[in-house]
C-alpha positions as CSV (number, residue, x, y, z in Angstrom):
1,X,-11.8,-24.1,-9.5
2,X,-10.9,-20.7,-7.9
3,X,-11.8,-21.0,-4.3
4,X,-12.8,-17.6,-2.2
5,X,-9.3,-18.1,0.0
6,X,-7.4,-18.0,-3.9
7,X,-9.5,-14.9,-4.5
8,X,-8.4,-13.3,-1.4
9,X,-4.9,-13.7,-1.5
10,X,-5.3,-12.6,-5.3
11,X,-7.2,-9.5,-3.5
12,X,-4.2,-8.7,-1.2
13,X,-0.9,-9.4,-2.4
14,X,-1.6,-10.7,-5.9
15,X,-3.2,-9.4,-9.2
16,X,-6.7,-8.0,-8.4
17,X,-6.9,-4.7,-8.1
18,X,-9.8,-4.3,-6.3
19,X,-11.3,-1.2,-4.3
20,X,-11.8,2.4,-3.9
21,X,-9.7,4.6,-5.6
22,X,-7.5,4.9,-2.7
23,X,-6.9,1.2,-2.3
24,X,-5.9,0.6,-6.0
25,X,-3.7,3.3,-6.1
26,X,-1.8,2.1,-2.4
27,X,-1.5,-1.2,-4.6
28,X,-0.4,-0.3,-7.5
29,X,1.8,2.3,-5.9
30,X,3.5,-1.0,-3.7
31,X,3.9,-2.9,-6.9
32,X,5.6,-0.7,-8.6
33,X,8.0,0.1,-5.5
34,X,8.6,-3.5,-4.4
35,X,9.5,-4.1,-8.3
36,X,11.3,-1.1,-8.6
37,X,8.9,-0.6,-12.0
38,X,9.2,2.9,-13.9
39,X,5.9,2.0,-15.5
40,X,2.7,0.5,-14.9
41,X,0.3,-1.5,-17.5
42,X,-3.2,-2.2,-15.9
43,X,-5.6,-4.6,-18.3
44,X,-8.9,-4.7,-16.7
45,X,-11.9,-6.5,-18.0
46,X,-15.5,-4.8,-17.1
47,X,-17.6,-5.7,-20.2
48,X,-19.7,-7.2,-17.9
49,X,-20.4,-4.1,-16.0
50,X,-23.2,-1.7,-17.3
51,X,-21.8,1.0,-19.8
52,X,-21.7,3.7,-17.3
53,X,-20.1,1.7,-14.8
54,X,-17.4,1.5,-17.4
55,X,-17.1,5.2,-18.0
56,X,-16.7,6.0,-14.4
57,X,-14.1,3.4,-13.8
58,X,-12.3,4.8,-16.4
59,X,-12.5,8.2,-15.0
60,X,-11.7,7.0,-11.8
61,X,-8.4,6.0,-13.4
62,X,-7.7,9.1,-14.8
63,X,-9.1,11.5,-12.4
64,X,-8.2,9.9,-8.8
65,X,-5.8,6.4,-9.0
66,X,-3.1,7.5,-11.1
67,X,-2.5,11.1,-9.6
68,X,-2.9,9.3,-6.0
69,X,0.0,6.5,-7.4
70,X,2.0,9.9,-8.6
71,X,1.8,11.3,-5.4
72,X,2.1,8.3,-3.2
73,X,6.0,7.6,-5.5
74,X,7.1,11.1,-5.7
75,X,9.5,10.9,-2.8
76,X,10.5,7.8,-4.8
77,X,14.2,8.3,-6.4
78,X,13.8,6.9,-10.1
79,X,15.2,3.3,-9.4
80,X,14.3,2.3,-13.3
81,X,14.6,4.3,-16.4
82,X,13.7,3.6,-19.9
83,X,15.9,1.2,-21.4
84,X,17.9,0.3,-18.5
85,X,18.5,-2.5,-15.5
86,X,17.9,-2.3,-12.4
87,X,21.0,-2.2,-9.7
């Protein structure tokens, strides 16, 4: 069974993305530089939450992570393009 330790290592360095804007977007941000990713796929599940809690995570998607992740790379030289590997 998942213990709160599991969770919290998940929480830092693994795959919860977990927080306020800001703090997803530093994570994803180091992901994506430590993997030298040129894109980013982020499946979330929050049926749970209440419908408008939905909508606003959504928007905070949009509207504040992934410009925050654009601007935290964009001194970032393009380490991986479309269709090929990594040096």
């Amino acid at each position: 069974a998942p213990t709160r330790a599991h969770y919290e290592v998940e929480l830092a360095d693994g795959a919860l993305y977990v927080g306020s804007p800001q703090t997803v977007a530093r994570k994803i941000a180091r992901t994506a530089r430590d993997l030298r990713l040129s894109r980013f796929d982020l499946k979330y599940d929050i049926m749970h939450l209440p419908r408008q809690a939905r909508a606003r995570t959504i928007e905070l998607l949009g509207s504040e992570v992934a410009p925050r992740v654009r601007e935290l790379l964009s001194d970032e030289p393009a380490r991986v393009r479309p269709g090929t590997a990594p040096k």
